[in-house]
C-alpha positions in Angstrom: 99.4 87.6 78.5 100.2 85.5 81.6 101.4 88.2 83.7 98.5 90.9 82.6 96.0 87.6 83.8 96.7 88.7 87.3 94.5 86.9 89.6 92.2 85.2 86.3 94.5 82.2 85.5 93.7 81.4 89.5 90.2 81.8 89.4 89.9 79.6 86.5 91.5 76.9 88.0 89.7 77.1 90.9 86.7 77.0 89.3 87.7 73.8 87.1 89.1 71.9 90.2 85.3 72.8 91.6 83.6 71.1 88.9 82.9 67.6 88.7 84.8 67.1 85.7 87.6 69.1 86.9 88.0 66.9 90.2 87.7 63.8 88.8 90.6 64.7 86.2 93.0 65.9 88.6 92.4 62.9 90.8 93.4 60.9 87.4 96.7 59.4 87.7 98.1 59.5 85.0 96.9 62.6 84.1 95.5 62.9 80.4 97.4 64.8 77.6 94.6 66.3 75.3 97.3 67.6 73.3 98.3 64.4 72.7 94.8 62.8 71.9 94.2 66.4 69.9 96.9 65.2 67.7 96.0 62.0 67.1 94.8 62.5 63.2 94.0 59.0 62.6 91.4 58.5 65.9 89.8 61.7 65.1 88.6 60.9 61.5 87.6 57.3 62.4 85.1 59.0 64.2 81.6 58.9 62.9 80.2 61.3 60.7 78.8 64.3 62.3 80.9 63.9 65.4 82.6 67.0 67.8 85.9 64.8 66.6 85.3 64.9 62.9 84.2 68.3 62.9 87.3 69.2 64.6 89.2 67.9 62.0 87.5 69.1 59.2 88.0 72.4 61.2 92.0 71.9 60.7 91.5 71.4 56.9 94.0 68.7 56.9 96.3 71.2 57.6 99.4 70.9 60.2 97.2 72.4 62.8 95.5 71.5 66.1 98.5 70.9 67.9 99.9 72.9 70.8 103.1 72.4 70.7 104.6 74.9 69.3 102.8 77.3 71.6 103.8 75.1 74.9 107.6 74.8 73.5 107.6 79.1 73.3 105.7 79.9 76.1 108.4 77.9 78.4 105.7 77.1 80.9 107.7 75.8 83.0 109.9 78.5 83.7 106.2 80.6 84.2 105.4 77.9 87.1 108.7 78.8 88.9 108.0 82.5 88.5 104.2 82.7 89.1 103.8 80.1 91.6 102.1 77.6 90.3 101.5 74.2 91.4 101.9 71.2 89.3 98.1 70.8 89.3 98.1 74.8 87.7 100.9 73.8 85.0 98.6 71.0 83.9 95.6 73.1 83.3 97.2 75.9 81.5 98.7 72.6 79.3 95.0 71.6 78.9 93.8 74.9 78.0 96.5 75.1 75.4 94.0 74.4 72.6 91.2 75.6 73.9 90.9 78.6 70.6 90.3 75.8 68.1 88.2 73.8 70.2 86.0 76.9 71.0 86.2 77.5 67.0 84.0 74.5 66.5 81.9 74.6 69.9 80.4 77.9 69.4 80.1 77.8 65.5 82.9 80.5 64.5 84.5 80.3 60.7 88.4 80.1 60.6 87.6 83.5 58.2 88.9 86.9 60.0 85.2 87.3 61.0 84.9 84.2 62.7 88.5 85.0 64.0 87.1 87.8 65.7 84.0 86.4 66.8 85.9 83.7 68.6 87.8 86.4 70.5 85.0 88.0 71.7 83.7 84.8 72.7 86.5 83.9 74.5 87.0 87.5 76.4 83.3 86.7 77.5 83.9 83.1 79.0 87.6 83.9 80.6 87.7 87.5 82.0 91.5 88.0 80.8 92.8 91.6 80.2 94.6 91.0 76.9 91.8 89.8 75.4 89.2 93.0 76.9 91.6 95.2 75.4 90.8 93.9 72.0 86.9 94.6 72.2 87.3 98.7 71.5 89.8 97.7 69.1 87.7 95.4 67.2 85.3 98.1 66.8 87.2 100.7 64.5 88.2 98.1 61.9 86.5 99.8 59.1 83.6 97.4 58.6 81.4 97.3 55.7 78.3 97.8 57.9 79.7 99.2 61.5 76.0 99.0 63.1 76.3 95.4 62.3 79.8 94.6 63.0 79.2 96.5 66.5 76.5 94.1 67.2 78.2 90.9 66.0 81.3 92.2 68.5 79.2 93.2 71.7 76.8 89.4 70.4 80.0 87.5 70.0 81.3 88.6 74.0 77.6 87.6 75.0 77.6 84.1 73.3 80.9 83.5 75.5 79.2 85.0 78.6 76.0 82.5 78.1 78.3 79.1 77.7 79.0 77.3 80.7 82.6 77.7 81.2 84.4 75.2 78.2 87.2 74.9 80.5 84.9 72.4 82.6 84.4 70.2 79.6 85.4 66.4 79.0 86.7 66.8 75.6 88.5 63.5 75.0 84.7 61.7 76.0 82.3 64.4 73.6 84.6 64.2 70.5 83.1 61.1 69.1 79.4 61.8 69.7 77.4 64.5 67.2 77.9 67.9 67.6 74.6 69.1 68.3 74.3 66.8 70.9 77.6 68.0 72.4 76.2 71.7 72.3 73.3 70.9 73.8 75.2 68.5 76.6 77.6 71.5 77.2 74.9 74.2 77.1 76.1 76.7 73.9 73.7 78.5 72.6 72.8 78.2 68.6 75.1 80.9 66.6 70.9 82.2 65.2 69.8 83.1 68.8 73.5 84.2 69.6 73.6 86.2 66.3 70.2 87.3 65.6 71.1 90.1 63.0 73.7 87.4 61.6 77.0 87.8 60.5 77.9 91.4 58.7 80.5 92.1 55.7 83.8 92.1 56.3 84.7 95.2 54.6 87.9 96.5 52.9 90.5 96.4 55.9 89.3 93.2 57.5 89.3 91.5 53.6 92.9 92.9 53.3 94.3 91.6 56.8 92.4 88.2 55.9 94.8 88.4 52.8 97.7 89.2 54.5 97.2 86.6 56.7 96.7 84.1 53.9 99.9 84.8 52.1 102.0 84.2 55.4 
């Protein structure tokens, strides 16, 4: 995915090191680890009720989610520095970014059901312009819905509730996770999943219900 990101991954960062909250971070010294604070079960559920934090956890299930590390042990970023040139300032974004799919889970109002899988996707291809993720929009399209009029609109909706958030990447996580949700929305800009979705969310239908399974059983 990194190397099909071709210039992307650049243009993000510069746009993050643009932003207020970007260049006060990377003036931080030492630089936060939101993987680290991400992790931290016990601060997140002594937040209040109704919090970004709590509903982050309550996202996770209790399960052993919410942690990147896994994905930042295989994707050897380091080694992907060396080879793509980045700079340490780079290496610490993509680090931040690491659980951004979660954290845009809960910020744009998608389920952790293969529907709201999908809708996150499409969210995500329409705030970050990354190939990979494009390439999964057609795709999305032929899954054998239940109602393919609908499903077509809740795919090209989806892409457009990305497009209309201010980029998430620009976003103080570690300060907005212990006030309310809505107010967090409505502090970041993301627009209500009714105006995103005004047709709401269609059926699965018969393959999406079996690959949910599938997935379940794993």
């Amino acid at each position: 995915m990194f190397a099909l990101a071709g210039p992307t991954l650049e243009r993000e960062f510069r746009r993050f090191a643009a932003h207020p909250v970007g260049v006060r971070m990377l003036a931080e010294d030492p630089r936060r680890d939101l993987n680290a604070f991400l992790s931290d079960r016990a601060a997140l559920s002594a937040m209040p009720e109704g919090s970004f934090g709590r509903a982050y956890l309550d996202y996770l299930s209790g399960e052993q989610m919410g942690s990147a590390d896994y994905f930042l042990e295989a994707a050897e970023l380091e080694d992907k520095a060396r080879r793509f040139g980045w700079s340490q300032d780079h290496l610490w974004f993509v680090r931040r970014m690491a659980n951004s799919h979660d954290l845009f889970h809960v910020v744009a109002g998608y389920g952790r059901d293969v529907t709201g899988e999908v809708g996150v996707i499409c969210y995500t291809a329409g705030q970050i312009p990354l190939l990979p993720l494009r390439l999964l929009l057609p795709y999305f399209l032929v899954l054998k819905p239940s109602q393919p009029i609908r499903w077509a609109r809740f795919v090209r909706d989806a892409y457009r509730h990305g497009h209309a958030t201010p980029s998430l990447a620009c976003v103080d996580y570690e300060a907005l996770l212990p006030e309310p949700l809505a107010e967090v929305r409505r502090k970041i800009g993301v627009p209500s999943m009714q105006a995103a979705h005004p047709y709401g969310i269609p059926g699965k239908g018969w393959l999406l219900d079996r690959v949910e399974r599938n997935v379940a059983l794993v």
